[in-house]
N, C-alpha and C positions, 0 to 999 in steps of 0.2 A: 504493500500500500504506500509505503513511503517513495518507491523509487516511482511511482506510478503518481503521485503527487509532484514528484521534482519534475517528471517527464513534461505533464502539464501547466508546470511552472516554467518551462524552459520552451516552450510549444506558442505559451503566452507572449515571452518575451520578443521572441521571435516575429510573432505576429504588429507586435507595437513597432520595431525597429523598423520593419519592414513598410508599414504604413506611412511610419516618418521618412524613410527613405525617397517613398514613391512624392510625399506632400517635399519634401523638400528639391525633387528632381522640376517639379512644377512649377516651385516660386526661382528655379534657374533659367526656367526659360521666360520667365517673366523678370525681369530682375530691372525694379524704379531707376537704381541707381548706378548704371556699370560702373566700375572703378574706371574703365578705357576711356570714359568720356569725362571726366575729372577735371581735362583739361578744354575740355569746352565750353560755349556758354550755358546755361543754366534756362529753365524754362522761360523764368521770368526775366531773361536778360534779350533769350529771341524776340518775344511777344513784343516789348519795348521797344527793343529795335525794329520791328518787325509793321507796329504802327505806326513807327514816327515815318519810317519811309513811303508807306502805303498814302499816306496822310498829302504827300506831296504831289503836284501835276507828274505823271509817267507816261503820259498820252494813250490810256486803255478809257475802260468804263470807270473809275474813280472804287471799284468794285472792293468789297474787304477779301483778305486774304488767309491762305495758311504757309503755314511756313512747317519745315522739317531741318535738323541737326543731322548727320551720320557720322562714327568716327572712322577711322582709317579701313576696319572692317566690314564698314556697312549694316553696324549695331546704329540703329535709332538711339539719338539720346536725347531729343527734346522736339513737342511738338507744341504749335499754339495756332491761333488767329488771333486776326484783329479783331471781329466783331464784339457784341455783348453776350451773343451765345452762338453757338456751333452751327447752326441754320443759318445765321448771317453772309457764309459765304458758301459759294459751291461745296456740296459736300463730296463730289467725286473729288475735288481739288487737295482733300487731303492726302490722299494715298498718290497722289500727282506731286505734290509738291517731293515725298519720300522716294518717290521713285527720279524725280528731278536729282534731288539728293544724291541719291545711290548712283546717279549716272556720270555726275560731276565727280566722285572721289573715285570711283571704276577703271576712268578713262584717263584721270590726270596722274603725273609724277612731282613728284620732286622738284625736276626739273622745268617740266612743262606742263601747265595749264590750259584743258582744254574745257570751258562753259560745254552745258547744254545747245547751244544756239550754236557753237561753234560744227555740231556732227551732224546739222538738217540734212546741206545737201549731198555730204559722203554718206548718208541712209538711204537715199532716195532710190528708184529703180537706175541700174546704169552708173552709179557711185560706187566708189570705192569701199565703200563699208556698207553696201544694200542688205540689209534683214538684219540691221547691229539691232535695231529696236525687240527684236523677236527672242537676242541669244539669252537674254538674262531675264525670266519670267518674273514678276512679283510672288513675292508667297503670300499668296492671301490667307494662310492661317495666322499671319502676322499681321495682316492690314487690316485682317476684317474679324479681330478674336476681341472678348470682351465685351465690356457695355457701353454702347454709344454717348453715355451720358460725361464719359470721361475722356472723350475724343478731345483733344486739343488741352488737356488739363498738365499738370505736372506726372500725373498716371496714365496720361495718353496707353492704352495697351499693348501699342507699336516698338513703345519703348523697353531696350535690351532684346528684342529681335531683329534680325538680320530680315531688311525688306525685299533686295533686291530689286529686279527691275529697270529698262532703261527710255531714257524720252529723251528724244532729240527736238525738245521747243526750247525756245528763250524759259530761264528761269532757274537753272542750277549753276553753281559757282563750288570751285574748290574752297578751302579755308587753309591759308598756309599761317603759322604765326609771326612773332618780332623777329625769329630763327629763321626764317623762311622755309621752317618745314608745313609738308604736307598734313594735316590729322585730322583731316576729313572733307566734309562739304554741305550746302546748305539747298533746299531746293525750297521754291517758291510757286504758288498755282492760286489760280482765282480771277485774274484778270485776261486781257487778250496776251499771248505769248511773250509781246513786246514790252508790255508795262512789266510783265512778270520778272524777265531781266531787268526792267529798271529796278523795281524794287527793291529784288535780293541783292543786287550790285550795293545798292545803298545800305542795304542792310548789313553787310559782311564792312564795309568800309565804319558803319559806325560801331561793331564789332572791335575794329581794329583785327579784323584779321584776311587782309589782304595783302600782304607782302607778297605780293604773287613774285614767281622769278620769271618767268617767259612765258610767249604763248603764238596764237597765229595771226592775230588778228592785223597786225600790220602797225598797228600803233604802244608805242613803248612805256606811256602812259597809262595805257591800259589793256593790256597783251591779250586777258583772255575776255574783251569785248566781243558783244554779239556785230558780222561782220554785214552790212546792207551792201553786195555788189551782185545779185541776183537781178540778170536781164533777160528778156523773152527776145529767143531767137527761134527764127521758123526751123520746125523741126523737132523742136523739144518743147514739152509740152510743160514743163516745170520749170524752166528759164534756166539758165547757166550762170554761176559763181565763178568770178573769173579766178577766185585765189583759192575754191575749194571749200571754202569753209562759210559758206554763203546764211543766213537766213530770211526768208520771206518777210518785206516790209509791212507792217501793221496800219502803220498811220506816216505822215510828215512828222507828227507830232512827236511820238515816241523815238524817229529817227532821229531828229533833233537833239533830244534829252540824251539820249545815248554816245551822242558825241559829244558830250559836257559831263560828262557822267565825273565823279572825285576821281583821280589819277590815285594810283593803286600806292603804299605806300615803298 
């Protein structure tokens, strides 16, 4: 009786450890706070920054926005909006702005920074990088796990999963720091494509985290600017980028802004 009592007792313990094993493998994939992203900004440092730029003419619809953090791995570590609640602005635009994200720290180095707006027309049919948008699927067990009510919160539930995903619109930017290293990227969604870069451009600049080091865009002020030299020539039905790195213009307006944009630091 006794050894059939300890048997039970150890049957038991078993069972608890095991239980904690599995709740503890659960709160890993969920994890508020990655230590990787540490050196990022902070929910409440996006969002701020994230209104005050929204806030400004970008030549889109004036639209509110969301904004996403990735770090070097493509761990989410911070999501927000501008609005008053999460309906304020597109709500596909959140997993848009992540997947802007994910595509800006994907595709850049170290040494060279390349924006989302920089890879439109190497995506396109007949470009050098056609179906780049297809190779890196989102996980939507990450985009879409959770309760909506904490979409864009400090618990966003995106965060400390890997999103994945890649979009070749205006609106993600690498983040390099004072070091001018790489440790992640910021994506941006809500408005027309073109405001969307303006935004996040302002956004990582009032960041302080644009030491970008190089990039394609032709200008050394601002390397990995979205590039306007997409012209319609018969025969192509997309128009031609004369440097490759082309994106479709929005407005005059937004063109504009983009050429005045803060020079990088």
């Amino acid at each position: 009786m006794r050894n059939l009592n300890r048997l039970s007792a150890v049957t038991a313990l078993s069972v608890i450890l095991l239980a904690g094993n599995t709740l503890n493998a659960a709160t890993d994939n969920h994890d508020d706070t990655p230590s990787s992203c540490r050196q990022l900004p902070s929910q409440t440092a996006l969002r701020s920054a994230l209104m005050a730029a929204q806030q400004q003419s970008n030549g889109g619809f004036g639209l509110n926005m969301w904004g996403t953090i990735v770090n070097r791995d493509g761990i989410v570590c911070a999501v927000a909006f501008t609005g008053s609640a999460r309906g304020d602005q597109w709500p596909g635009s959140r997993v848009i702005s992540a997947q802007k994200a994910n595509t800006a720290n994907a595709f850049s180095l170290a040494t060279l920074s390349l924006s989302t707006a920089n890879l439109y027309t190497a995506a396109q049919p007949g470009g050098t990088l056609f179906g780049l948008q297809f190779s890196n699927p989102v996980n939507t067990d990450v985009a879409y796990r959770g309760d909506s009510k904490d979409y864009g919160q400090s618990d966003d539930p995106m965060v400390g999963g890997k999103i994945g995903g890649v979009n070749v619109f205006g609106g993600g930017l690498a983040l390099y720091n004072k070091d001018k290293q790489l440790i992640g990227a910021i994506g941006v969604s809500g408005d027309s494509s073109c405001a969307d870069h303006n935004i996040s451009w302002r956004t990582r600049h009032t960041l302080k985290l644009d030491y970008v080091p190089a990039g394609v865009s032709g200008d050394p002020l601002r390397p990995d600017n979205i590039v306007y030299d997409i012209t319609t020539q018969p025969g192509f039905a997309i128009g031609v980028s004369a440097k490759g790195w082309g994106h479709p213009a929005c407005s005059p307006e937004a063109t504009a802004i983009a050429a005045q944009l803060p020079a990088v630091q």
